[in-house]
TORFIDO-859859 format. One record per residue: residue number from 1; residue in three letters; x, y, z of N, C-alpha, C in turn. Coordinates in steps of 0.05 Angstrom, whole numbers, plus 5000, padded with zeros to 4 digits. Each point is the difference from the previous one (the first is absolute). Layout:
% residues N
     k     r   n_c1   n_c2   n_c3   ca_c1   ca_c2   ca_c3   c_c1   c_c2   c_c3
   NUM   ALA      X      Y      Z       X       Y       Z      X      Y      Z
...
END
This chain:
% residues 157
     k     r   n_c1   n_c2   n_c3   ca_c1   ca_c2   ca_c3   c_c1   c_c2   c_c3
     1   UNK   5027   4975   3676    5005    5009    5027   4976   4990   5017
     2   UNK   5002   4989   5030    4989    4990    5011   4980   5021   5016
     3   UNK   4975   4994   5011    4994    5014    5011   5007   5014   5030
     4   UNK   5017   4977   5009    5020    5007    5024   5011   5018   4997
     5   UNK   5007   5005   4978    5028    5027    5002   4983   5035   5006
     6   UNK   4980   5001   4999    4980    5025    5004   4997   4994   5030
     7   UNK   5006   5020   5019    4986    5011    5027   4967   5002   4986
     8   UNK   4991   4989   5037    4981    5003    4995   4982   5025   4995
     9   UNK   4982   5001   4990    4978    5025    4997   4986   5015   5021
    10   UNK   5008   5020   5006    4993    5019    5033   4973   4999   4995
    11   UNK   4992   5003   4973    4969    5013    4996   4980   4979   4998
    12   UNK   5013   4970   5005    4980    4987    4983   4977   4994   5031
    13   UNK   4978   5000   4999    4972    4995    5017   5014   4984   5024
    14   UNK   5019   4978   4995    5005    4983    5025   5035   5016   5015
    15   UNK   5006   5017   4989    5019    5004    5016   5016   5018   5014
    16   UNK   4971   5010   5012    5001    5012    5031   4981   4988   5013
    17   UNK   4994   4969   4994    4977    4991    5023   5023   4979   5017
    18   UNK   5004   5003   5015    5016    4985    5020   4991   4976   5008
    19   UNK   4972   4987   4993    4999    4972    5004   5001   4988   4969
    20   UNK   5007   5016   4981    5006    4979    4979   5041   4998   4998
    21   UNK   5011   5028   5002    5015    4991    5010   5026   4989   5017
    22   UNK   4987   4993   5021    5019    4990    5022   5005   5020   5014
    23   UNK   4980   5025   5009    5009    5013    5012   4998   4999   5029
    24   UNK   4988   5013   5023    4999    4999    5034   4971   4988   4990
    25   UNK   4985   5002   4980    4967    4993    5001   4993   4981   4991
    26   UNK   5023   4981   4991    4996    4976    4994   4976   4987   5016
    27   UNK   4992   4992   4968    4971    4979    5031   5018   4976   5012
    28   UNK   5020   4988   4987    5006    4981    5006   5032   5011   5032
    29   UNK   5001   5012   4998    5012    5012    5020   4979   5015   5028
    30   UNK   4980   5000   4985    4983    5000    5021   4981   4979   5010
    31   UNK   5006   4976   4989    4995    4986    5002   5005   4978   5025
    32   UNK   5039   5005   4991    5010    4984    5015   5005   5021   5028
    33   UNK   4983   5025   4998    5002    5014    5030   4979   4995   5014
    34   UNK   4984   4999   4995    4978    4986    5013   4985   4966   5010
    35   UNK   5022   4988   4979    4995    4971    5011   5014   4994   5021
    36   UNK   5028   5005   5015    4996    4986    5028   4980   5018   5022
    37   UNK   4994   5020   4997    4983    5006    5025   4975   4992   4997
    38   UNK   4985   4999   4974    4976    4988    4990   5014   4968   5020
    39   UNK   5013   4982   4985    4998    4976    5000   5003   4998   5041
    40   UNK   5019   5012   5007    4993    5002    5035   4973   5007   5012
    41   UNK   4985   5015   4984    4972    5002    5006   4984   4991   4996
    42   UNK   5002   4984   4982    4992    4964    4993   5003   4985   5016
    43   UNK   5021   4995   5009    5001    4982    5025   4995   4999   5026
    44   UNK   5011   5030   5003    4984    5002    5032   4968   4999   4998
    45   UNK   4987   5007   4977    4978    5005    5005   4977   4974   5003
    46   UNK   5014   4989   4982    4992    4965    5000   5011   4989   5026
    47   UNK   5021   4997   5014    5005    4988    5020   4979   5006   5026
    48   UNK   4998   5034   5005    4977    5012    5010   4973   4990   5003
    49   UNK   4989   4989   4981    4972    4987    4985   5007   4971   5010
    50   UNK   5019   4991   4994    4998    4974    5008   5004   4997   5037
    51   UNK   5007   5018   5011    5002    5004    5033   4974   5002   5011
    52   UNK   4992   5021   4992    4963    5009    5000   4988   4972   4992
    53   UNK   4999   4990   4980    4984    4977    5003   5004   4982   5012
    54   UNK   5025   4995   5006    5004    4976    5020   4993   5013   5024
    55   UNK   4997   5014   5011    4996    5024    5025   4973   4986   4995
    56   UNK   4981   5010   4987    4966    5007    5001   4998   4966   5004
    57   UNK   5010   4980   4983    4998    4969    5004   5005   4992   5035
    58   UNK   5020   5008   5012    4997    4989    5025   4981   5016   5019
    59   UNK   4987   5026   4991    4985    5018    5018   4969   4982   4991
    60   UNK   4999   4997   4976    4970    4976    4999   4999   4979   5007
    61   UNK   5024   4994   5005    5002    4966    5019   4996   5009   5024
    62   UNK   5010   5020   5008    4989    5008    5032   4979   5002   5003
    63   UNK   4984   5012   4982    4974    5012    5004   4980   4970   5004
    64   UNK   5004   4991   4972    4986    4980    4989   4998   4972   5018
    65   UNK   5028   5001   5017    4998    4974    5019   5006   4995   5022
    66   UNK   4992   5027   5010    4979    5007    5027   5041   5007   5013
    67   UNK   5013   4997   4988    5033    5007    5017   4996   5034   5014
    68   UNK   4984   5011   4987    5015    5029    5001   4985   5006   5028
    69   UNK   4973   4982   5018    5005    5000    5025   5014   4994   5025
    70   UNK   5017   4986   4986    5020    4994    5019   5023   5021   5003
    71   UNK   4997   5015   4974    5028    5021    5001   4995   5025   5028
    72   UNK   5027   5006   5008    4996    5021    5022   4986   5018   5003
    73   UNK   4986   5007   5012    4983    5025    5005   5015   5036   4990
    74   UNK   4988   5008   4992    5019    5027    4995   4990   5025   5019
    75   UNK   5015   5017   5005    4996    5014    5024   4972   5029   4989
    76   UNK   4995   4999   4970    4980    5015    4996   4975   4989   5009
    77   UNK   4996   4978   5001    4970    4990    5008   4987   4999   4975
    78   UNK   5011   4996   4974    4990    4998    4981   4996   4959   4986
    79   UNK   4982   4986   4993    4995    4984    4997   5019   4998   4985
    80   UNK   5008   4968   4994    5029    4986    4989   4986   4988   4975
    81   UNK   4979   4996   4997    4985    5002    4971   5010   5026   4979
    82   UNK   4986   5020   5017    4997    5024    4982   5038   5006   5002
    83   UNK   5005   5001   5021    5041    5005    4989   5010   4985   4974
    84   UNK   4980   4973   4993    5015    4993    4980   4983   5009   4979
    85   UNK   4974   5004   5001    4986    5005    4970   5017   5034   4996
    86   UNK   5010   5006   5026    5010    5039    4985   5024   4987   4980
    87   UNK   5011   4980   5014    5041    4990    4988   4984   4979   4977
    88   UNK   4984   5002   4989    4995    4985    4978   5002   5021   4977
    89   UNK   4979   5025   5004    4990    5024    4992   5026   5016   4991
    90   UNK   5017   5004   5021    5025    5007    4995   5025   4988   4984
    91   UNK   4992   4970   4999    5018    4990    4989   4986   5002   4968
    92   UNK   4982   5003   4991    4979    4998    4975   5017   5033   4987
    93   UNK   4992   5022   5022    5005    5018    4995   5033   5006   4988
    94   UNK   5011   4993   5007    5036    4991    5000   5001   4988   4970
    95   UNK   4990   4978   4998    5001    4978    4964   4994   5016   4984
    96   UNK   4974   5020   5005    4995    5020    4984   5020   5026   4985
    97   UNK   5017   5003   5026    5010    5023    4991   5029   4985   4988
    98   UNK   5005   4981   5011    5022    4982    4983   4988   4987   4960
    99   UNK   4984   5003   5010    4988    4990    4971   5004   5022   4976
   100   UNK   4998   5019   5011    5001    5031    4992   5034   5003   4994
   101   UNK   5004   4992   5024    5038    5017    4999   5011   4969   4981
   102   UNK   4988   4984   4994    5007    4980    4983   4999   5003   4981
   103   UNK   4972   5006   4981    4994    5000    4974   5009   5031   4994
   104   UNK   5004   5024   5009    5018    5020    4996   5036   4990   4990
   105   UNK   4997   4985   5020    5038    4998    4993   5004   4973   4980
   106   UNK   4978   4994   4984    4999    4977    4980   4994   5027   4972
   107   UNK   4987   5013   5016    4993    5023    4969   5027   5018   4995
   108   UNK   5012   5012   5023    5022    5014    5003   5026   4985   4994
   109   UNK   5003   4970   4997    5017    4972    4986   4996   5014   4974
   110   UNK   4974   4999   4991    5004    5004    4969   4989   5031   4986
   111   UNK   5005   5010   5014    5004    5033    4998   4977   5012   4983
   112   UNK   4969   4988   5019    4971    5004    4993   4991   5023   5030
   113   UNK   4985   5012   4991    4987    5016    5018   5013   5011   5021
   114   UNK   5011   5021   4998    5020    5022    5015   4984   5007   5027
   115   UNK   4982   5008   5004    4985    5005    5019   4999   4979   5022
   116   UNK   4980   4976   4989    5000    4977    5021   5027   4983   5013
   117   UNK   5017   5009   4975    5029    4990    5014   5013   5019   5022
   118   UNK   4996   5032   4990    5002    5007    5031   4991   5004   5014
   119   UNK   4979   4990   5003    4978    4993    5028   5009   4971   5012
   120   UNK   5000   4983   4985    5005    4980    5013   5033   4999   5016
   121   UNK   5021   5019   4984    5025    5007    5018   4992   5022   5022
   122   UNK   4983   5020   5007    5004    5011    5023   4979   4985   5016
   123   UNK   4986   4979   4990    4985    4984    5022   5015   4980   5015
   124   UNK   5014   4989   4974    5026    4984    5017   5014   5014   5027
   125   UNK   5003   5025   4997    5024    5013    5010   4986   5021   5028
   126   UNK   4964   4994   5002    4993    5000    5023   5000   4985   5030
   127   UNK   5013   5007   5020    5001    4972    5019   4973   4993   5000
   128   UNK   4998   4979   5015    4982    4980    5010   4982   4995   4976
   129   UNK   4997   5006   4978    4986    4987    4981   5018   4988   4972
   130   UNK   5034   5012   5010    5011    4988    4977   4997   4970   4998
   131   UNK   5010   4984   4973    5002    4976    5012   5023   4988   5019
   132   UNK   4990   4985   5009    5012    4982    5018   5015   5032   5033
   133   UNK   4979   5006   4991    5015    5026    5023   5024   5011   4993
   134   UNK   5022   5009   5019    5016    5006    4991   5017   4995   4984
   135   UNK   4999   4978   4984    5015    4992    4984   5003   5016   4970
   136   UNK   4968   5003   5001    5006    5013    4972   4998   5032   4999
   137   UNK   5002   5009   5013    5001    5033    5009   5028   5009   4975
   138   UNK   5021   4977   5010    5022    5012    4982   5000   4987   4969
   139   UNK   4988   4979   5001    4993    5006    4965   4984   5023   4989
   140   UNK   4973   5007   5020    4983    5022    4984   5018   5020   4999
   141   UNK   5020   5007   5018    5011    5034    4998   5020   4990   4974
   142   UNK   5015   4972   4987    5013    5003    4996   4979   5004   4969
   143   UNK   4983   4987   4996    4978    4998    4972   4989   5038   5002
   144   UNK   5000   5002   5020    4986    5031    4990   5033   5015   4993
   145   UNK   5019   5003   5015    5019    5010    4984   5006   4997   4973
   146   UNK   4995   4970   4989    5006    4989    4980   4985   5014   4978
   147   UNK   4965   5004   5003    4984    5005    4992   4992   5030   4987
   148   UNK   5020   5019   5029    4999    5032    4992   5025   5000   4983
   149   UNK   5011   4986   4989    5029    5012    4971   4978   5007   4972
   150   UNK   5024   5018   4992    4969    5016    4981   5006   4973   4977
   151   UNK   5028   4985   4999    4995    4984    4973   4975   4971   4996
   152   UNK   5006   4990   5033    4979    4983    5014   4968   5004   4998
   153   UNK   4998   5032   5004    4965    5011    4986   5000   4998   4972
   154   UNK   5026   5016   4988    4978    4997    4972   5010   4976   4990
   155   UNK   5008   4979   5005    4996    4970    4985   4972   4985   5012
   156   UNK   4989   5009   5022    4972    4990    4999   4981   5012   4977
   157   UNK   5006   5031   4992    4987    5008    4979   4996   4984   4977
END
């Protein structure tokens, strides 16, 4: 007689753990719940980084070759130098926090460090510092939803 013909064993160590079998805690079911919002937060966040630096590249050509006196006067009375060293500062500030909401949703891809993954989804899902601005507001809310399912926590475990 084959060993098929026996139901399985209620008692045996693996079976009431639900990621060995196939249950809501599958890692691999949690896996595939977290890779498209991960993988959207990959992209926006890189596209972001690459905006900012092309941004900071034409703000040092201004600076650097003497253009940014010719640009319009602004009605603060604040020098057109220092307007761009703040929008450099800011744009630095921005890569940073994209760098962050990046390498979170590369760890949260492969279902490493529970914490930094949901930091980097409600950073996403802050205006004006998500990436690419509004755009990614609705991936972070959709990654932090994704993030609070209790099977989604304990497969980072």
């Amino acid at each position: 007689m084959s060993n098929n013909a026996f139901p399985p064993n209620p008692y045996s160590p693996t079976a009431n753990d639900p990621r060995q079998n196939g249950g809501p805690g599958n890692v691999s079911n949690a896996a595939a719940a977290v890779s498209a919002p991960a993988l959207s937060l990959i992209i926006v966040s890189l596209i972001c980084i690459v905006c900012m630096v092309i941004a900071m590249g034409v703000d040092a050509f201004l600076l650097f070759s003497g253009a940014a006196a010719r640009l319009p006067a602004n009605d603060a009375g604040i020098d057109k130098e220092t307007v761009i060293f703040i929008r450099v500062f800011g744009s630095c500030v921005i890569i940073a926090i994209n760098c962050l909401i990046l390498f979170a949703a590369i760890r949260m891809k492969s279902l490493k460090t529970y914490p930094l993954a949901l930091t980097g989804a409600i950073m996403a899902a802050i205006p004006c510092i998500s990436p690419c601005y509004f755009i990614g507001i609705p991936f972070g809310i959709w990654a932090i939803i994704v993030l609070m399912r209790p099977e989604v926590k304990q497969a980072f475990r």
